[in-house]
PyMOL commands that place a pseudoatom at each C-alpha (Angstrom):
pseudoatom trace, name=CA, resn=UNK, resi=1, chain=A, elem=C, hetatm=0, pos=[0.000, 0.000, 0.000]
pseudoatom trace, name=CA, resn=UNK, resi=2, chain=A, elem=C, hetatm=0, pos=[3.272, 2.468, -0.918]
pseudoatom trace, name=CA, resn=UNK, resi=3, chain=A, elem=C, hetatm=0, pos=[1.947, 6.182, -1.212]
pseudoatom trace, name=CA, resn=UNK, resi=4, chain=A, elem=C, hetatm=0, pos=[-0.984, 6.105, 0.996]
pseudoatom trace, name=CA, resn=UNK, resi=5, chain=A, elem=C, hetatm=0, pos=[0.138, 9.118, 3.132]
pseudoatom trace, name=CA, resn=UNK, resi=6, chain=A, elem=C, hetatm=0, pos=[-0.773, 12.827, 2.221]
pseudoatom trace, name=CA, resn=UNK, resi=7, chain=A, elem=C, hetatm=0, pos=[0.530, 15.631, 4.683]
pseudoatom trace, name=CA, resn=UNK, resi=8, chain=A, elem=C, hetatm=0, pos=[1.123, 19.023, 5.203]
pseudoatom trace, name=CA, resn=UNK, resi=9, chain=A, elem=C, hetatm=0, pos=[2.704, 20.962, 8.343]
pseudoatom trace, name=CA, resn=UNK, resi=10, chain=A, elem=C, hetatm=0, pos=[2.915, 24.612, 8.837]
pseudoatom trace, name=CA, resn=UNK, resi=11, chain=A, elem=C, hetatm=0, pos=[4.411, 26.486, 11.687]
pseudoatom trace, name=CA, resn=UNK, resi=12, chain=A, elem=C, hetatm=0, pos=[2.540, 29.622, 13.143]
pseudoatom trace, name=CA, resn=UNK, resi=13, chain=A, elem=C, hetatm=0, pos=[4.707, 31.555, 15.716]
pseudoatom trace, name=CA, resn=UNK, resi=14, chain=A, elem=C, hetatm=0, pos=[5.576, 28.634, 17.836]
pseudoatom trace, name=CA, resn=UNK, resi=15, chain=A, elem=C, hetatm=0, pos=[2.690, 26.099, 17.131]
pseudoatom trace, name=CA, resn=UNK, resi=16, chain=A, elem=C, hetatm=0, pos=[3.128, 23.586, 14.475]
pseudoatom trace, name=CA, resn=UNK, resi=17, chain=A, elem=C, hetatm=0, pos=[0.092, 22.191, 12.744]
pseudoatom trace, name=CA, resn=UNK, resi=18, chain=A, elem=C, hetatm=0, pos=[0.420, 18.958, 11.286]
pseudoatom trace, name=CA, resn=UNK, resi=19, chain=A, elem=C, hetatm=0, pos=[-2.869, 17.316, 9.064]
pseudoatom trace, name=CA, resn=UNK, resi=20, chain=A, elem=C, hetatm=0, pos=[-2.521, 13.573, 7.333]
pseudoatom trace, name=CA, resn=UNK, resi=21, chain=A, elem=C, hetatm=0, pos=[-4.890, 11.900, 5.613]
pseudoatom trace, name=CA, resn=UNK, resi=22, chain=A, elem=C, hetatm=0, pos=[-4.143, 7.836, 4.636]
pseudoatom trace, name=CA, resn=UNK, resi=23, chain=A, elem=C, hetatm=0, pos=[-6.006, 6.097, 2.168]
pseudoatom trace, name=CA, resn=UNK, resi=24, chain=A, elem=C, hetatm=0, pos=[-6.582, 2.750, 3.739]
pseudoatom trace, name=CA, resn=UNK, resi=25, chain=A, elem=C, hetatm=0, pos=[-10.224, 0.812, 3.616]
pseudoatom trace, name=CA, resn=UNK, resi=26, chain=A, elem=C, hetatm=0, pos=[-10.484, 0.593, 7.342]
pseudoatom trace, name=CA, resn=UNK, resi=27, chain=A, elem=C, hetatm=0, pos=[-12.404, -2.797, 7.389]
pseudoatom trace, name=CA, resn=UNK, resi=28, chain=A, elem=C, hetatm=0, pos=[-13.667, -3.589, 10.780]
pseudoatom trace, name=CA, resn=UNK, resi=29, chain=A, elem=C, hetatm=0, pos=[-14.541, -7.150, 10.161]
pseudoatom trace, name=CA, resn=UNK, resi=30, chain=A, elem=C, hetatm=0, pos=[-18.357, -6.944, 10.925]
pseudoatom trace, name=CA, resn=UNK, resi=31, chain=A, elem=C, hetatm=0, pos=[-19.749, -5.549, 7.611]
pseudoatom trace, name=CA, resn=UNK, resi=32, chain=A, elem=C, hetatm=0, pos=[-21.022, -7.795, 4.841]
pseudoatom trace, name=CA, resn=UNK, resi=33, chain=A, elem=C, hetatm=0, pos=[-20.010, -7.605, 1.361]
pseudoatom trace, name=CA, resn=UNK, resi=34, chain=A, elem=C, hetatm=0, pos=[-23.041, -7.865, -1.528]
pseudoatom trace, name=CA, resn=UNK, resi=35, chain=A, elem=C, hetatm=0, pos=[-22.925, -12.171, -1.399]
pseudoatom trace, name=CA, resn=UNK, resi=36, chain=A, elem=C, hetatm=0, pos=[-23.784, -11.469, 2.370]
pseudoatom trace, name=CA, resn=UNK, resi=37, chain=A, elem=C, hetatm=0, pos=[-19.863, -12.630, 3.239]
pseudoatom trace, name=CA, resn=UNK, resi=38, chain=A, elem=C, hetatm=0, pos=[-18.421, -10.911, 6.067]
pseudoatom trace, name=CA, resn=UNK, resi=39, chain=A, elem=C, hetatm=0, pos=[-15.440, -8.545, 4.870]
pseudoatom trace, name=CA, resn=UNK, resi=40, chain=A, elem=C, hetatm=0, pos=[-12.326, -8.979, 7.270]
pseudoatom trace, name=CA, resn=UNK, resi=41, chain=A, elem=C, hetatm=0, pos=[-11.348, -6.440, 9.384]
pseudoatom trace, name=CA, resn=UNK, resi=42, chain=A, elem=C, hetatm=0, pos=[-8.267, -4.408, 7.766]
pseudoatom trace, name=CA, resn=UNK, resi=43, chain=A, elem=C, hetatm=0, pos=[-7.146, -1.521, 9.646]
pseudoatom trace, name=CA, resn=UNK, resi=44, chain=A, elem=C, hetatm=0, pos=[-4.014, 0.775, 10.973]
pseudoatom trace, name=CA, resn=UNK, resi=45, chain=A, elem=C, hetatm=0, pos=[-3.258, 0.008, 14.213]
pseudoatom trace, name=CA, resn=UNK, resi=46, chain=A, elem=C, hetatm=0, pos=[-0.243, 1.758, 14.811]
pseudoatom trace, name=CA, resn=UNK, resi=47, chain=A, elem=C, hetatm=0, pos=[0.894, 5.698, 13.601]
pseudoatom trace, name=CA, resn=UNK, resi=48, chain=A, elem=C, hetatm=0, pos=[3.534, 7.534, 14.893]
pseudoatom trace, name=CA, resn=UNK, resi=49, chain=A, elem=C, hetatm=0, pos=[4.950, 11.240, 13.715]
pseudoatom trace, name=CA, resn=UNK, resi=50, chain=A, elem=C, hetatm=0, pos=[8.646, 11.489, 14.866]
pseudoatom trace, name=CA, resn=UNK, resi=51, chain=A, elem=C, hetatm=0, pos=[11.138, 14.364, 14.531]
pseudoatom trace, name=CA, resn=UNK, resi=52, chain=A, elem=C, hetatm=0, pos=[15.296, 13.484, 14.587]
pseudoatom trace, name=CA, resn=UNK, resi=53, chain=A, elem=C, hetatm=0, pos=[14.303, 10.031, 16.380]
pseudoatom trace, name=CA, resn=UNK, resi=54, chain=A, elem=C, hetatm=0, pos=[11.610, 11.892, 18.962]
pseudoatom trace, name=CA, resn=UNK, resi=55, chain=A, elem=C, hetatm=0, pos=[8.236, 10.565, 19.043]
pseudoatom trace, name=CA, resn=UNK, resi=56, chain=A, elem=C, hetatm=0, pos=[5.737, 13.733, 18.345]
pseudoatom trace, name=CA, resn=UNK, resi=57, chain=A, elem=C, hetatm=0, pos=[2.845, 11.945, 18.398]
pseudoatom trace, name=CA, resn=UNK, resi=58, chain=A, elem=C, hetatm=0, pos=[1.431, 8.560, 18.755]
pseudoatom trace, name=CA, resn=UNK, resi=59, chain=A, elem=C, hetatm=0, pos=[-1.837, 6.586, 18.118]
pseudoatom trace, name=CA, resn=UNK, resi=60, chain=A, elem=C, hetatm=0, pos=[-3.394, 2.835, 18.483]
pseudoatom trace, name=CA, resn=UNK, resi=61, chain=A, elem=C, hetatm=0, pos=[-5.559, 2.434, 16.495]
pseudoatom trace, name=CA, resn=UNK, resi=62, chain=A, elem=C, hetatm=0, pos=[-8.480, -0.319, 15.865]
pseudoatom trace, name=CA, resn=UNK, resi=63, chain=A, elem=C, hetatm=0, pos=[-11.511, -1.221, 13.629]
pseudoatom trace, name=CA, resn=UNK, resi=64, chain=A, elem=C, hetatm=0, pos=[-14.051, 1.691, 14.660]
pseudoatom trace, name=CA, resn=UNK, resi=65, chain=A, elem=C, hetatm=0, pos=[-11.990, 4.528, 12.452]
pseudoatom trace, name=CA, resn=UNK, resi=66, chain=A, elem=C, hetatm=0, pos=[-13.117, 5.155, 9.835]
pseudoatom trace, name=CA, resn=UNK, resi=67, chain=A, elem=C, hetatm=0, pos=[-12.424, 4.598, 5.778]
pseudoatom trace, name=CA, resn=UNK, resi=68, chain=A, elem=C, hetatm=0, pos=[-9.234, 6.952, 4.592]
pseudoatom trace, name=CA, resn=UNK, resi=69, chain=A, elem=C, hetatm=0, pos=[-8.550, 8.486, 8.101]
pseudoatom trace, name=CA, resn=UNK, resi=70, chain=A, elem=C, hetatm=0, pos=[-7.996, 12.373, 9.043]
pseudoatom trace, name=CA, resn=UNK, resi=71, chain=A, elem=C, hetatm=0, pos=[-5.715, 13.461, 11.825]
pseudoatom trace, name=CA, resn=UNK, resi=72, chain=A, elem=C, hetatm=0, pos=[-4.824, 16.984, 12.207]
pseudoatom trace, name=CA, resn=UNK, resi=73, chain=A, elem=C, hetatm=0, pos=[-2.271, 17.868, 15.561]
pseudoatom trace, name=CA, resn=UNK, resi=74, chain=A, elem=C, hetatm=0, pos=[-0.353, 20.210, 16.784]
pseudoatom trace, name=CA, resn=UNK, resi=75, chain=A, elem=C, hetatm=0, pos=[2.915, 20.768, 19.206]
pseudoatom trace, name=CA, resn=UNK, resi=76, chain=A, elem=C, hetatm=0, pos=[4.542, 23.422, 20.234]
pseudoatom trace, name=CA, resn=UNK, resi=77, chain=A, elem=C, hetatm=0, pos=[8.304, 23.977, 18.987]
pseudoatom trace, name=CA, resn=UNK, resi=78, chain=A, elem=C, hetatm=0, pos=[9.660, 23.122, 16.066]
pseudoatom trace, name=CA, resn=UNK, resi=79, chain=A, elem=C, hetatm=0, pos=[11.285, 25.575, 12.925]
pseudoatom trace, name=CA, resn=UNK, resi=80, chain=A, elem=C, hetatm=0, pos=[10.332, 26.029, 9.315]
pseudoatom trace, name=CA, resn=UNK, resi=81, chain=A, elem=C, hetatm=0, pos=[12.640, 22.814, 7.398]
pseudoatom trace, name=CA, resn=UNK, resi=82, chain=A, elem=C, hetatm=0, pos=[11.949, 20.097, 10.060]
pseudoatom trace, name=CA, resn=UNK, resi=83, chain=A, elem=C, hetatm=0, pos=[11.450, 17.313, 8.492]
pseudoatom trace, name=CA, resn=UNK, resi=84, chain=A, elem=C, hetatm=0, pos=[8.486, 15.214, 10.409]
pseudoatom trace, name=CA, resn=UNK, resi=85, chain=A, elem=C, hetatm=0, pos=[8.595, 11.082, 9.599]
pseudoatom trace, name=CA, resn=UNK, resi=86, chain=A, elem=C, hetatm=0, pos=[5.039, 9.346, 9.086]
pseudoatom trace, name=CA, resn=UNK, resi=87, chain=A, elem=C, hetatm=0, pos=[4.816, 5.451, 9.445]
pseudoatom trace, name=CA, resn=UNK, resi=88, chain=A, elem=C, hetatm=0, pos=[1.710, 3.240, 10.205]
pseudoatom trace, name=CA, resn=UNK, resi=89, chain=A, elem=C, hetatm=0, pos=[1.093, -0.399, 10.109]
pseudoatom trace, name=CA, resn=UNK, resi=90, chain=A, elem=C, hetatm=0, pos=[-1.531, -2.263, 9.985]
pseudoatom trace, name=CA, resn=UNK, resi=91, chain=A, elem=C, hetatm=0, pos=[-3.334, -5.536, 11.245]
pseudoatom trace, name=CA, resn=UNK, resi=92, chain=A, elem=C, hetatm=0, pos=[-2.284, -7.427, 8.662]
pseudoatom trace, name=CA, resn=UNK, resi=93, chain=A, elem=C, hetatm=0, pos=[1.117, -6.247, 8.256]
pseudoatom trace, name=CA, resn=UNK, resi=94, chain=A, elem=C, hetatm=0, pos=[1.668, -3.906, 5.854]
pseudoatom trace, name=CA, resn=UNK, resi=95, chain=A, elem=C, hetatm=0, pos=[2.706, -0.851, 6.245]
pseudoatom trace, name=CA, resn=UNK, resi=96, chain=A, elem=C, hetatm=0, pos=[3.411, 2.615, 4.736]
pseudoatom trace, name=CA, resn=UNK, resi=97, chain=A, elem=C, hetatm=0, pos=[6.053, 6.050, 5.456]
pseudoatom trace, name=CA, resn=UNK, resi=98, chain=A, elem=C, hetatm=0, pos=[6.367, 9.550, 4.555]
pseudoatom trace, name=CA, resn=UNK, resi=99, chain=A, elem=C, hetatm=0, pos=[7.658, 12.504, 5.316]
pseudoatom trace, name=CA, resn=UNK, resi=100, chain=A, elem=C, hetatm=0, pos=[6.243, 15.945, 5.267]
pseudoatom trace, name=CA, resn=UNK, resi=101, chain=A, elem=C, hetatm=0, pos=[8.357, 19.366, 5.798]
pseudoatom trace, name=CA, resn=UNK, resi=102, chain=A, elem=C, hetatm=0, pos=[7.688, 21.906, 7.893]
pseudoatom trace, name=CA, resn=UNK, resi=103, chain=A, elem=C, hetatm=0, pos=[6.892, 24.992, 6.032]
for i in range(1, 103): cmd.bond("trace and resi %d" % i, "trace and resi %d" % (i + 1))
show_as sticks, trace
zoom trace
C-alpha cells in the first residue's frame, strides 16, 4: 500500500500544525459484502509522527476509524525545514512512510 500518506505541516509563531490523511479501507470485520460474506477487518493500528528520532505523536488504532482516516495535531516547537517522519502499520502487516516538511 506504498503512497498512501498525504501531509502538510505549517508552523505559526511557535505552534506547528500537522494534518494527514491515509487512504486505507479501514475494514472492521463486521460488515457484509453484496454475497452477504463478512469482509475482514483491515485496519491501521499503529501511527507515529517522529522528529530526529523523537516521538511527536502517537496513536493505536483499531476497527471503529473510519475509511481513509484524518488526523490533524499540533505541538509546540519546532522551525520552518523540520522534516516530520510518518509510518503506520496495519493488522495485517503492511505498512506505509512519509515525510512531510515543515513549512
Amino acid at each position: 500500500m506504498a503512497g498512501t500518506i498525504r501531509a502538510k505541516a505549517a508552523i505559526a509563531g511557535d505552534v506547528t500544525t500537522v494534518q494527514v490523511l491515509i487512504h486505507h479501507p479501514m475494514d472492521s470485520g463486521f460488515v457484509k459484502d453484496a454475497a452477504g460474506k463478512v469482509v475482514p477487518a483491515h485496519f491501521i493500528e499503529t501511527l507515529v509522527f517522529s522528529h530526529s528520532g523523537k516521538t511527536l505523536f502517537a496513536a493505536n488504532w483499531g476497527p471503529a476509524v473510519s475509511k481513509d482516516p484524518y488526523l490533524k495535531f499540533q505541538y509546540k516547537g519546532g522551525a520552518k525545514g523540520d522534516v516530520i517522519d510518518i509510518a503506520w502499520k496495519d493488522n495485517e502487516g503492511q505498512t506505509d512512510k512519509s515525510t512531510v516538511t515543515v513549512s
